[in-house]
C-alpha positions in Angstrom: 14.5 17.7 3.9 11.8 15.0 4.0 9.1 16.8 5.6 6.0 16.3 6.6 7.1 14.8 9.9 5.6 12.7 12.0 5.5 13.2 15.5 7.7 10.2 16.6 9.7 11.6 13.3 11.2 15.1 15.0 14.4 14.3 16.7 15.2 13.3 12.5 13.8 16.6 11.4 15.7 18.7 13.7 18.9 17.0 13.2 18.4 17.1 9.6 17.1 21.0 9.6 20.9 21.7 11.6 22.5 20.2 8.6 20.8 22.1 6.3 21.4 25.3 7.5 25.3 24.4 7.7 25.1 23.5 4.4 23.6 26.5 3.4 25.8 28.7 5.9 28.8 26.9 4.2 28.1 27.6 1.2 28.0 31.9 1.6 31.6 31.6 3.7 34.1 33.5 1.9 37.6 32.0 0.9 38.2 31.2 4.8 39.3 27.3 4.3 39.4 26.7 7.9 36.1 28.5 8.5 34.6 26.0 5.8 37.0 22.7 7.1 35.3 23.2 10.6 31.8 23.1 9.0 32.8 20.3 6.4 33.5 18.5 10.4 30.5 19.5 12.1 28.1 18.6 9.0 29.9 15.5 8.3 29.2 14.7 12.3 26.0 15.4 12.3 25.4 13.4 9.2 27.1 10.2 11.1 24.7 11.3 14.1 21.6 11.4 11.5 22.3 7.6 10.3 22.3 6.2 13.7 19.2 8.2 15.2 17.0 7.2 11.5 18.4 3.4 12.1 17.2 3.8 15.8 13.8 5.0 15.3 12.9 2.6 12.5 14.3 -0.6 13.8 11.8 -0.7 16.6 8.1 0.8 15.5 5.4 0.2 17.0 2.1 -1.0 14.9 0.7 2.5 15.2 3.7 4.0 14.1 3.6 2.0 11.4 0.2 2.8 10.5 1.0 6.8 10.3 3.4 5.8 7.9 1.6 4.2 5.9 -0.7 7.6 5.8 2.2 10.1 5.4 1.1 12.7 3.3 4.0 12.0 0.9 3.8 8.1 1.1 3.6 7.7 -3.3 -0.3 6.2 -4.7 -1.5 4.1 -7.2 -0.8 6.2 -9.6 2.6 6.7 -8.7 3.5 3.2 -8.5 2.0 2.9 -12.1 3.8 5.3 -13.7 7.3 4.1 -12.1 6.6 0.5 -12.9 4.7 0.4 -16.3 5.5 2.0 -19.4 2.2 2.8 -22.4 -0.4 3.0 -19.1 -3.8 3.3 -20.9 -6.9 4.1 -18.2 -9.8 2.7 -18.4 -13.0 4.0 -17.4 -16.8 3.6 -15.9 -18.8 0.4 -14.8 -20.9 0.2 -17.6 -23.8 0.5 -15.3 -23.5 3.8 -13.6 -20.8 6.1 -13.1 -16.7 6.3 -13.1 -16.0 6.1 -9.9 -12.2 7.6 -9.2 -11.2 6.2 -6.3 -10.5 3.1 -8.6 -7.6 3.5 -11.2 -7.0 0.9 -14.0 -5.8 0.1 -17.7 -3.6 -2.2 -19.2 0.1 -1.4 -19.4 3.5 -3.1 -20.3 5.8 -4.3 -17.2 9.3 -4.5 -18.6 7.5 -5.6 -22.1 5.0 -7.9 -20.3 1.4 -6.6 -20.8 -0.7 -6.5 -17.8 -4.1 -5.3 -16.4 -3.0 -2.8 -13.8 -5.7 -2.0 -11.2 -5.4 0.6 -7.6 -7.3 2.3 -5.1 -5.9 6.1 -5.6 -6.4 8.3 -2.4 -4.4 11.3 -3.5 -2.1 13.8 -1.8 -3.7 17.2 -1.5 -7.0 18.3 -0.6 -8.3 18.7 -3.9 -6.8 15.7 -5.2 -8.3 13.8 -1.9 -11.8 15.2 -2.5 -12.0 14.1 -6.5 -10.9 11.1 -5.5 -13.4 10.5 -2.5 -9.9 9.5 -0.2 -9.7 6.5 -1.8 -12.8 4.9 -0.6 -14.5 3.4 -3.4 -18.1 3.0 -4.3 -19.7 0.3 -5.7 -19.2 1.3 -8.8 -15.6 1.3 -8.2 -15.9 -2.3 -7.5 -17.8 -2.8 -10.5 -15.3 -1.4 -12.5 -12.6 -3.2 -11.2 -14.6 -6.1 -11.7 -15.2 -5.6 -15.5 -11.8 -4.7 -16.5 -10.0 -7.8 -14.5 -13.1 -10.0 -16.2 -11.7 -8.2 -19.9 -8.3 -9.0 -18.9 -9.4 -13.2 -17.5 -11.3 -12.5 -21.8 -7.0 -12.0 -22.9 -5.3 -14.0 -20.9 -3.4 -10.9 -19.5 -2.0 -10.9 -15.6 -3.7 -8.6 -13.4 -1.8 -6.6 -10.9 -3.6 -5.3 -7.9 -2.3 -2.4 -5.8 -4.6 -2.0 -2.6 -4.5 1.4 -0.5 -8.0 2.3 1.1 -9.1 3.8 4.7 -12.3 1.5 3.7 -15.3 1.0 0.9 -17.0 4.7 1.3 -20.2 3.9 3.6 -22.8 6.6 2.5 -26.2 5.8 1.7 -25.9 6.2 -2.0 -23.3 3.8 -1.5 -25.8 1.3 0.4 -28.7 2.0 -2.1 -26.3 0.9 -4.7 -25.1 -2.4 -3.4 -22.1 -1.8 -1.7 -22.1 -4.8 -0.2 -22.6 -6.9 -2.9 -20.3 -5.4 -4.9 -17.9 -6.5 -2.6 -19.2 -10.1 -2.5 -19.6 -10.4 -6.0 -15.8 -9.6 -6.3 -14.6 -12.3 -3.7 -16.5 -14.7 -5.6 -15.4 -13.6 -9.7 -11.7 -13.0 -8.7 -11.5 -16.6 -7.5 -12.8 -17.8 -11.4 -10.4 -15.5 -12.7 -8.1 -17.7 -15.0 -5.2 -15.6 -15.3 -2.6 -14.8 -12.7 -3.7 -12.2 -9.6 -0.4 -10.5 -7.9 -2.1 -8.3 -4.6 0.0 -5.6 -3.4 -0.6 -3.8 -0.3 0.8 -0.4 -0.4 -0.3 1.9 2.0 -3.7 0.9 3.9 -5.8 -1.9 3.6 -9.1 -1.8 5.6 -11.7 -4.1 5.5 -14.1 -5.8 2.8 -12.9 -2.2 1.2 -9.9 -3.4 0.6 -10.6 -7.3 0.7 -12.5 -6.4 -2.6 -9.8 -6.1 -4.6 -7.9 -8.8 -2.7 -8.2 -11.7 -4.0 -5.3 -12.9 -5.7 -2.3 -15.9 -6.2 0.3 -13.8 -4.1 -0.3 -11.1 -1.7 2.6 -8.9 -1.1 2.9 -6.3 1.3 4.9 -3.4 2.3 6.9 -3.1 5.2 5.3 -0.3 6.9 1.3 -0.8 5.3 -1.2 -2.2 7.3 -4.5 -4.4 6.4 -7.0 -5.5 9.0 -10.9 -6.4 9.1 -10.8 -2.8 10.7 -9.0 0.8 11.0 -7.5 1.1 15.3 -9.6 4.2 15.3 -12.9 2.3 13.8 -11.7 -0.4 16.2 -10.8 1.6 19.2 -14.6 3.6 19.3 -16.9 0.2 19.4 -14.6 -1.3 21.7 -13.9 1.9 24.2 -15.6 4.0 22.9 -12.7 6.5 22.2 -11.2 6.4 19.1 -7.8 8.4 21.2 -7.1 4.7 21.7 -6.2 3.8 18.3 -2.6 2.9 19.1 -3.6 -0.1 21.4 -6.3 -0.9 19.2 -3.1 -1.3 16.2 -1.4 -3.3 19.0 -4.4 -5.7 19.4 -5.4 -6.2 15.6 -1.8 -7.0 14.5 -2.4 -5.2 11.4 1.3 -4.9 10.6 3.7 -6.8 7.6 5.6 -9.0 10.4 1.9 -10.2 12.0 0.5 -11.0 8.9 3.2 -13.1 7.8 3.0 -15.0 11.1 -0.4 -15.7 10.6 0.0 -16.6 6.9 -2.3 -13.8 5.7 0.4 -12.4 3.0 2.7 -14.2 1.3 6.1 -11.8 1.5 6.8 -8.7 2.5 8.5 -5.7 0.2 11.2 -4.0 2.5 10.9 -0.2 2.5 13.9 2.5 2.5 14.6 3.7 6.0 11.9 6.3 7.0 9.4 4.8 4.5 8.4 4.4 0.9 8.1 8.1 0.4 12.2 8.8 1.3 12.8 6.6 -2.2 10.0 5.8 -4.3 11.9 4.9 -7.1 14.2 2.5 -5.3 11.0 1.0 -3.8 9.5 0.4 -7.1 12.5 -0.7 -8.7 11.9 -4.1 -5.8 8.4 -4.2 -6.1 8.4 -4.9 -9.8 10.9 -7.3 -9.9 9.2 -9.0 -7.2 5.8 -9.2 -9.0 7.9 -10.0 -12.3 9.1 -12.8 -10.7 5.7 -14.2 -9.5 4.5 -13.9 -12.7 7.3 -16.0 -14.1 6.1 -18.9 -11.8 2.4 -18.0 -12.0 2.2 -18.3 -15.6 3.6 -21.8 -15.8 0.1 -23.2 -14.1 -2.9 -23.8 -15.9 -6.1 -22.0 -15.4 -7.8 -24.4 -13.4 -4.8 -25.1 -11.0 -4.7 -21.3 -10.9 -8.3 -21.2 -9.6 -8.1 -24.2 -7.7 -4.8 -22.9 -5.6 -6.7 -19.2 -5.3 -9.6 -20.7 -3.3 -7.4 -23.2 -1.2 -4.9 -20.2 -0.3 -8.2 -18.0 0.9 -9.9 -21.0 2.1 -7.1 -21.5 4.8 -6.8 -18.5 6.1 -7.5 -18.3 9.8 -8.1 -22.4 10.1 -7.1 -23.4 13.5 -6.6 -26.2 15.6 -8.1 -26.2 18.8 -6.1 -28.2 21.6 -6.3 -31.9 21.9 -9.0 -32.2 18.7 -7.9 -33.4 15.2 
């Protein structure tokens, strides 16, 4: 079983709860073997049955469904991705300034022997996890930190690998007191200057200038079912109607998902995930993502720094340029 389900996810689960309980009834038969060939049948029917209904559902999702996936409960973190793709992971912590804020993870780490400054938003999984992380909304001292250790890395000449997943920059008034805002701003601008390599990677949810400020980089990947728009559908949906029930048109109107942004030339590629999402085969997953970021870094590398920053700020420069009809 995969569980949690999502709602559009039930006809799976109850096909996959029947085979389960086959298996299990199969497996206290006695020495019947035509008791146990009938059931060998059935399961391996319903198995067939299973494939089609999983390729049915996910071929065709809306945005919104897309953007409950990228929420699942057991969609893997940061932290997950870090330990799968990295090997001698060392954290480092605080913003020098004023506290260590944990809904921003990062270290340096090896990727396949390459060292690397590894830096995520973490929301956590369960509701403790979720509270000591703040649900992955970062102050500023998050950004700060993020900051200091990409500017240590820039100091090595190391490659920084970005791995964004945040409902948004936490808006609280200590927050505000503290410069949110220009925490954020002061990020756009010192991740252009950067003179290393920057590999983005949206994993889950990426909302906002809370998620644009750790966003900057050479390549921005993307998983297939995360989204990442100036706003969440439910943030969008209540200024607009006034009901945040209409989140699901709101995620229709935004085009927030992989295939939209790569239409508009927001992200560079997107990182197919297993059928039913990233949290069916997180190792699988990882095992593309790395070799995807391994690759750009290959490439990446070969430039100097200046062509590196000079590249960054065209890339983010063009994004949503336009040409309006009959003007040049």
């Amino acid at each position: 079983m995969n569980g949690p389900y999502l709602e559009f996810e039930k006809p799976i689960y109850e096909l996959e709860k029947r085979i389960n309980d086959l298996k299990e009834l199969a497996s206290r038969e006695g020495d019947d073997s035509l008791d146990k060939l009938e059931l060998s049948r059935e399961i391996a029917s319903l198995e067939l049955k299973l494939e089609k209904l999983i390729q049915e559902i996910y071929s065709k999702l809306s945005r919104w469904q897309r953007v409950q996936l990228a929420r699942h409960p057991r969609r893997p973190c940061a932290l997950d991705f870090i330990s799968l793709m990295t090997t001698d992971f060392i954290e480092l912590h605080g913003d020098r300034n004023f506290a260590d804020d944990k809904a921003i993870v990062g270290g340096f780490a090896k990727m396949d022997g390459k060292p690397v400054l590894v830096v995520g938003q973490q929301k956590g999984k369960d509701t403790k996890q979720k509270l000591y992380r703040n649900f992955g909304m970062p102050h500023p001292e998050g950004y700060r930190k993020a900051l200091r250790l990409m500017q240590l890395a820039s100091r090595f000449g190391k490659p920084v690998v970005i791995l964004v997943d945040t409902p948004g920059a936490f808006p609280g008034i200590g927050a505000e007191e503290r410069g949110q805002a220009e925490a954020i701003a002061r990020n756009l601008r010192e991740m252009t200057r950067l003179r290393v390599p920057i590999i983005i990677n949206v994993i889950g949810e990426g909302a906002s200038g809370g998620a644009l400020g750790i966003g900057v980089g050479d390549r921005v990947f993307m998983l297939e079912n995360a989204w990442y728009s100036v706003i969440s559908p439910e943030g969008c949906a209540a200024i607009l109607w006034r009901d945040a029930g209409k989140a699901p048109e709101a995620a229709e109107a935004l085009k927030l998902s992989a295939p939209d942004l790569m239409r508009l030339k927001v992200i560079d590629k997107i990182i197919p995930e297993p059928r039913g999402g990233a949290h069916r085969d997180p190792k699988g997953l990882t095992h593309i993502l790395k070799k995807e970021i391994l690759s750009a870094l290959n490439e990446l590398e070969k430039l100097s720094p200046e062509e590196l920053i000079e590249r960054r700020i065209k890339k983010f420069r063009a994004i949503g340029e336009y040409l309006e009809k009959g003007k040049e």
